[in-house]
N, C-alpha and C positions, 0 to 999 in steps of 0.2 A: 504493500500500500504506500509505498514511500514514493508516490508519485513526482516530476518536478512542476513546478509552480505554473501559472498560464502566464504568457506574457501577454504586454496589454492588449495587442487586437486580440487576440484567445479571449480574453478579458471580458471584454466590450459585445465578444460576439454570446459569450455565455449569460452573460446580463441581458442580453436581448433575449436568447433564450427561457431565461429563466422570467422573462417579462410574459411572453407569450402561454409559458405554462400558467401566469397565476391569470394570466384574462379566459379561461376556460370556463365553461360552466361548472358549477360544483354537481350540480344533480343535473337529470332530465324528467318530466310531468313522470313520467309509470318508471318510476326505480324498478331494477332487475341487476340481476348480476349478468344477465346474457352478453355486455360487450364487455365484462371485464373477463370473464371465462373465455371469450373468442381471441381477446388480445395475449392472456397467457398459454392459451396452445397453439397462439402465432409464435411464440415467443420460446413454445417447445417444452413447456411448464418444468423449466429449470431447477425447482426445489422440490420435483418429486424424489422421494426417497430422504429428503433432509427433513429433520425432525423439525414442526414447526408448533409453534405456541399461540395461541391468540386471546386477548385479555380486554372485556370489556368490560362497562359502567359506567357508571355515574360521575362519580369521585374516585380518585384512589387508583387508575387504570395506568397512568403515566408513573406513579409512585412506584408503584407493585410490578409492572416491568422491566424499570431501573434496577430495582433491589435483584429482580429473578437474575437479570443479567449479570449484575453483581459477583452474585454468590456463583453461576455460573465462570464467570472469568477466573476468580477465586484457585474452582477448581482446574483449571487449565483447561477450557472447554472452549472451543472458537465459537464468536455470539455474534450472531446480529442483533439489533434494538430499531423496530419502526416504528416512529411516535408523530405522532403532530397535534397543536401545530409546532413550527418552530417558535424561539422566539426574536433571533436576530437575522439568523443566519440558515438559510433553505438545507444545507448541510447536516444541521442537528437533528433532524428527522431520520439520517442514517447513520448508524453508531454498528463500530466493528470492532470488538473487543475493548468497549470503552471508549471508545475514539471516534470521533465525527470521520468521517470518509472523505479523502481530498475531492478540493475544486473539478479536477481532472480527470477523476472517476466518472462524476457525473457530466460533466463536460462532454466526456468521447461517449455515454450511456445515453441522453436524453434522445438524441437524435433518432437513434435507432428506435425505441419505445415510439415516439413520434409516428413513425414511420410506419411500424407494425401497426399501430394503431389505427391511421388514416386508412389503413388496408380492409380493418376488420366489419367495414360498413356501417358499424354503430356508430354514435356519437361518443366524439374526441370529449373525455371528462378530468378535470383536474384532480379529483380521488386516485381514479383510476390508473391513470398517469404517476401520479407518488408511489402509491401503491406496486405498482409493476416493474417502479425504478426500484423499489428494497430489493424488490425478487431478484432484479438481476441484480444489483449489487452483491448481493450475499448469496447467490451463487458462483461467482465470477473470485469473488475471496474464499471462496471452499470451507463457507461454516460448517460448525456441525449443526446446532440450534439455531434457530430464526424466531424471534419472539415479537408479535403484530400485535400495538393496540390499535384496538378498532376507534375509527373516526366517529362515525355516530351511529347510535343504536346498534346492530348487531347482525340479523338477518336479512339486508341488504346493503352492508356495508361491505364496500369493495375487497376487505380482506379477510371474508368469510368465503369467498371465491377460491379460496386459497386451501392446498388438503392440511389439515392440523393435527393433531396427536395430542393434544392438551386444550382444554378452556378455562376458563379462568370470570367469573363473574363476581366483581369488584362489591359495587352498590349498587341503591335504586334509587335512584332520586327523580323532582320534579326539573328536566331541563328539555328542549330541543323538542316541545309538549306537542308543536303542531305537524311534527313530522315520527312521533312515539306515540301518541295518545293522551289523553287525559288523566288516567288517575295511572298508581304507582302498579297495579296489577297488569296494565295495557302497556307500559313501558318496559316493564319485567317481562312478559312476553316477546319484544321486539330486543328487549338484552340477549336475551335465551336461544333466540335462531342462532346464534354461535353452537349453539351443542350438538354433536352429530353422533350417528351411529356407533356403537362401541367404543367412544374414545372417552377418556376420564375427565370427571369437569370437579371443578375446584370453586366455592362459592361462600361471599363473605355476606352475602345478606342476611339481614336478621330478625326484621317483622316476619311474625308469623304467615300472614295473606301473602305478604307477596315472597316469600320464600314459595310457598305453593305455588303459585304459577308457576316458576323454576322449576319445581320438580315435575309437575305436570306435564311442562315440556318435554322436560326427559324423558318422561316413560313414555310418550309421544313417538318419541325419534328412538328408544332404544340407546339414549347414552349409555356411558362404559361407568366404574368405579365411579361414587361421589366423595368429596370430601366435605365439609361444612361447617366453616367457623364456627366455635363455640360448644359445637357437637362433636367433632372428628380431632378439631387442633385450634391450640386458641398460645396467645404471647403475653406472659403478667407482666404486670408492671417491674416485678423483679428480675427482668429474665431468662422466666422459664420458658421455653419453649414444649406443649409437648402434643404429642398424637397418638394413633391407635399404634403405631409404629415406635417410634423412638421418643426422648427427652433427651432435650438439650439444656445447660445451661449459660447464662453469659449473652445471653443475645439483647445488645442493644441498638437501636437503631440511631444510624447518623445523622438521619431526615428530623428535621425537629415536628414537634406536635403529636399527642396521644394517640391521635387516628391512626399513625406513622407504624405505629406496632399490629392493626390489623393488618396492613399494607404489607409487613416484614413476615407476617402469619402465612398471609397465602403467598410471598413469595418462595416462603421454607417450603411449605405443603405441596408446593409445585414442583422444588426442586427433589423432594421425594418420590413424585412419581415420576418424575425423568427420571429417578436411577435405576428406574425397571426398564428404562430403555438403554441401558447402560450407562447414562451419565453420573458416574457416581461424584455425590460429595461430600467432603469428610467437615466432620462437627468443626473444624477449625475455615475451610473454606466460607461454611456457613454464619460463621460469628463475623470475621472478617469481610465477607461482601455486602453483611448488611451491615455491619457498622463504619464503612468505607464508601459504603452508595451516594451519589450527589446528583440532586435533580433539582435545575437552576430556574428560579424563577417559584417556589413549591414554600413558601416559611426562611427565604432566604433573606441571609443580615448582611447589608451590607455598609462599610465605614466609612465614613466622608469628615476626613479632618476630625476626628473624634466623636464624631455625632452617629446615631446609629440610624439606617432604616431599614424598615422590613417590606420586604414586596412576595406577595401571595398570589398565585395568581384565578382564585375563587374567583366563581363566576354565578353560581347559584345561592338558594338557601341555605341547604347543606351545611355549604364548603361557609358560607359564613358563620354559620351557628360555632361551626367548628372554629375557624377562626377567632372569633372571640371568646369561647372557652381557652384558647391559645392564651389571648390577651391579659386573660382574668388570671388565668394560672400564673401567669410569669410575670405578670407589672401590676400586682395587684393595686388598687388605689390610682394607675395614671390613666389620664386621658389619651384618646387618642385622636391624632393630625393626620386627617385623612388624603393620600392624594389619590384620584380614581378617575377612570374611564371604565366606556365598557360599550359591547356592539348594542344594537337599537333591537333585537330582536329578543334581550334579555331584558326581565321581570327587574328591572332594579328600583324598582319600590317595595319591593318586598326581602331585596338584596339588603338594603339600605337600612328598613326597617331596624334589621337585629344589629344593627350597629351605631346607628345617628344617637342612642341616648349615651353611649359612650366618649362622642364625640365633640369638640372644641371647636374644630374646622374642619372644614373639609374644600380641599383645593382641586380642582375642575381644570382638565384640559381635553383638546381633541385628537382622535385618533386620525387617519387616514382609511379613505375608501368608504364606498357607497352603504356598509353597514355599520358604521361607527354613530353612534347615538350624537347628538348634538348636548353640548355641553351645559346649553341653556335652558334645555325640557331639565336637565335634572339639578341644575338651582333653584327652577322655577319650584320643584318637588319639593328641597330642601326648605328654602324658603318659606314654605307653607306649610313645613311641621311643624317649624322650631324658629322662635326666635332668639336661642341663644348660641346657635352653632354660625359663628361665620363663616361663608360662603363666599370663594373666590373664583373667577373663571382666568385663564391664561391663555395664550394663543400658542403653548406649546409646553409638551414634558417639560422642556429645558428652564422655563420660564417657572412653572410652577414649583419646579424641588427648589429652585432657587427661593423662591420666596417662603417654602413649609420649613427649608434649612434654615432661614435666618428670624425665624419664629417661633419653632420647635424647642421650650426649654425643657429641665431636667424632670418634669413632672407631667409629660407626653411623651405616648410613642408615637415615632414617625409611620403611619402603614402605608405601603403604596399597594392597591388592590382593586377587581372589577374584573378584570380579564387578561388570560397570558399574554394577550395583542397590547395592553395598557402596560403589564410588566416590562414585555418585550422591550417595550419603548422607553423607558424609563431608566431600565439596563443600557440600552442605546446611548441614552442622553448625558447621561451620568460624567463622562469624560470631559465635558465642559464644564463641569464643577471642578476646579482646578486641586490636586491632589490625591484625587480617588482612589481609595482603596478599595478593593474586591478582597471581600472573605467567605469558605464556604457556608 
């Protein structure tokens, strides 16, 4: 992988590339996997016979694939990791033993993908296109594992197309309502279409209702072995680790936040049924890749001139409920200095809700592109909960930290939060605050 660098036309011509890939449609009116199954047996379907993973839900699906791959590398086990979205850099969505994949992988890959595509008479889609650049990626590097989390929902998500050996179902939450369904038993459902015929699924949900959809599912399609948070394998706060299988001790997770130990739960539970596929790994592999795992942009701290802030990149209820259990645990008694974005197709008044009584300020800036909320519907919001929370709008990330930095004192936490596209950016901008430090 140690490819050499692109020089600038290479450069120039690949940013155009990679322009053309994000002006794609994301969906077409009757989702179907039929053009992504036509473009992987154009394509020769290159990861048959490699063991492949796939890991949805709600929350917890980016966490939980970081950790598996983790503790896979750990034990000397070649990984692929396909995640999105990104959040700087289109590269981050392919990780090969840890490591983002060079420029020049994807460089001399897209074109081809492109091309097969344009062939298979369906429509050319931007999922689908990501999606079949991992495949060849992590073919063409000779993994043994490939672990996909799915983009949204489940059973028509481009990388359910794909033959797997492992599921993985995270949470169930309220997001993505108008293309999932309405209540949490109809989104459990469209989580679930990942599960296929005798292969083993791994599941951390834990309402009773909509746990049963899940299993209904299963016994539907004839899934293989289940495992079941709290029933099969569960991570204390002390860590213990244990299952029908083995105990561990010592596992503590890198990842900050409580959640963070379900997340490392099924990422163990996972790596145990990979070692009936041979991948074995040993109790030291496993303490060390979860407490070594980093997923940027997830409860991450980072240091600006001695000042702290933290950027999450919650986007739902959920992940905010959770978030501020974060907050209360670990700064008990401070306020917090909000700074947020987030796309217009997300609930953020109900985002909002579980956190504006927390709240001092909260600092407003705009995203890019045709789904980014406008910054003025959600002061307008603000404004009319509360008159004691100031409200600020900015005409740019860079503008805003600048002004939550030099207001921000010892008795607030800075949060930056709303969306990984709001983190993204933020992380972007950050360098213009002169001194920056980056810590994990």
């Amino acid at each position: 992988m140690n490819a050499t660098r692109l020089s600038p036309e290479e450069q120039k011509t690949y940013k155009g590339m990679l322009q053309e890939v994000f002006s794609l449609r994301r969906f077409q009116e009757e989702r179907s996997l039929k053009g992504m199954r036509a473009l992987l047996a154009a394509m020769g379907n290159p990861l048959r016979g490699t063991t492949c993973v796939q890991i949805a839900g709600t929350n917890g699906k980016g966490s939980t694939a970081a950790c598996l791959q983790s503790i896979l590398h750990k034990a000397g086990i070649r990984t692929g990791l396909f995640t999105s979205p990104h959040l700087n850099d289109f590269r981050e969505r392919y990780r090969i033993d840890g490591e983002d994949v060079p420029d020049r992988s994807i460089f001399e890959a897209l074109p081809k993908i492109l091309h097969l595509a344009r062939q298979t008479g369906f429509p050319v889609l931007f999922f689908e296109i990501a999606t079949a650049l991992a495949v060849h990626l992590f073919a063409d590097a000779g993994i043994e594992v490939a672990i996909f989390e799915v983009g949204l929902g489940g059973e028509l998500d481009a990388t359910t197309a794909i033959e797997t050996h492992l599921s993985i179902i995270t949470s169930i939450g309220y997001d993505h309502c108008q293309w999932l369904g309405e209540t949490l038993e109809e989104i459990a459902e469209q989580k679930a279409g990942i599960l296929r015929p005798g292969i083993p699924w791994i599941c951390g949900v834990e309402k009773a209702s909509v746990l049963q959809s899940i299993v209904k599912k299963a016994d539907q399609v004839k899934a293989g072995e289940s495992m079941l948070y709290q029933e099969n394998f569960s991570l204390s706060e002390g860590g213990e680790f244990w299952s029908g299988e083995d105990e561990l001790q010592g596992i503590f997770p890198g990842l900050q936040g409580d959640f963070q130990r379900k997340n490392a739960a099924l990422a163990i539970a996972g790596a145990q049924l990979l070692s009936k596929r041979g991948f074995h790994c040993s109790p030291a592999a496993v303490r060390e890749g979860v407490a070594e795992v980093r997923w940027p942009g997830r409860l991450q701290r980072v240091s600006v001139e001695g000042k702290e802030l933290w950027l999450d990149g919650a986007h739902n209820v959920d992940a905010a409920k959770a978030l501020k259990a974060f907050c209360h645990k670990n700064f008990p008694g401070k306020s917090i200095r909000l700074l947020f974005s987030c796309m217009k197709d997300k609930d953020f008044q109900a985002f909002l809700e579980i956190l504006i009584d927390d709240c001092v300020a909260v600092h407003l800036f705009p995203l890019e592109g045709p789904r980014a909320i406008s910054p003025k519907a959600v002061a307008d919001w603000v404004v009319a909960q509360t008159e004691s929370v100031r409200c600020t709008i900015s005409y740019s990330a860079t503008k805003a930290l600048q002004e939550a930095f030099a207001l921000v004192d010892k008795n607030e936490i800075l949060l930056a939060t709303g969306s990984l596209f709001a983190v993204g950016q933020i992380l972007h901008d950050l360098p213009a605050l002169t001194r920056s430090k980056m810590e994990p």
